[in-house]
C-alpha positions as CSV (number, residue, x, y, z in Angstrom):
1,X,-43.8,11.1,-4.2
2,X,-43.8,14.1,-2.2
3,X,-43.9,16.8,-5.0
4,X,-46.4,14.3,-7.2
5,X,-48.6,14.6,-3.8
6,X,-48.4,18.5,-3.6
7,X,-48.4,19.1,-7.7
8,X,-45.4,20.3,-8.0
9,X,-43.6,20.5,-11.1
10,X,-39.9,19.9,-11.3
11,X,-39.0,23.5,-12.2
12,X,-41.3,24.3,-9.3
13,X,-40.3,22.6,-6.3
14,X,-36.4,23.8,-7.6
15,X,-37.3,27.1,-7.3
16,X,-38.8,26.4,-3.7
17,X,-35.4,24.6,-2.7
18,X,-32.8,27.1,-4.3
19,X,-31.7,24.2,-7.1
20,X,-32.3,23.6,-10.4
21,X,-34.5,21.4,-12.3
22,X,-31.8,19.1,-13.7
23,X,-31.2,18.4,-10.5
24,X,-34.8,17.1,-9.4
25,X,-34.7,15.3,-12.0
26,X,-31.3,13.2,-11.1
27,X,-32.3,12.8,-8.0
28,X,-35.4,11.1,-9.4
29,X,-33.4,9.0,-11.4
30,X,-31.5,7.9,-9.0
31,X,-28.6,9.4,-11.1
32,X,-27.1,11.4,-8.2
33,X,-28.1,11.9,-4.5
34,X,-28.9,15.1,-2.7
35,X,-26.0,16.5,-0.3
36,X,-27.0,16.6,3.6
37,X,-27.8,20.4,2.9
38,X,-30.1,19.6,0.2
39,X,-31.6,16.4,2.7
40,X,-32.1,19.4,5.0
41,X,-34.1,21.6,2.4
42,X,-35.9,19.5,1.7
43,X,-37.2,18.0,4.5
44,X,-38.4,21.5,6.0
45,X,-39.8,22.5,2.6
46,X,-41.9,19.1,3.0
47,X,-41.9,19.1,6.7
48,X,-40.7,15.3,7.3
49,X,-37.9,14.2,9.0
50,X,-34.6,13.1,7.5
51,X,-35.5,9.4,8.6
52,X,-38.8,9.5,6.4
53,X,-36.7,11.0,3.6
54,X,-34.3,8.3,3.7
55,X,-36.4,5.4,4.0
56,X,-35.8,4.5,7.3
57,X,-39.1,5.4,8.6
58,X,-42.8,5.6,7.2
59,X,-43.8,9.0,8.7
């Protein structure tokens, strides 16, 4: 939702968070979740808290 919301391709928003795009894409999926550090990456690239990003709050 968050890169759909800024326009961000895949390949984009890993370049902005040091990953690659396969891994966007998993984490999209749902086929793997993002370590803490990666939590932490992208929370400041999006500036929302860890809470937000995992669900347990709405902003």
């Amino acid at each position: 939702m968050l890169r759909l919301e800024r326009e961000l391709t895949q390949a984009e928003l890993a370049i902005k968070l040091g990953a690659t795009q396969r891994k966007i894409s998993y984490w999209e999926k749902g086929a793997a979740e993002p370590s803490l550090g990666d939590l932490m990456a992208i929370s400041a690239f999006f500036e929302v808290s860890l809470d937000f990003l995992l669900g347990r709050t709405d902003y």
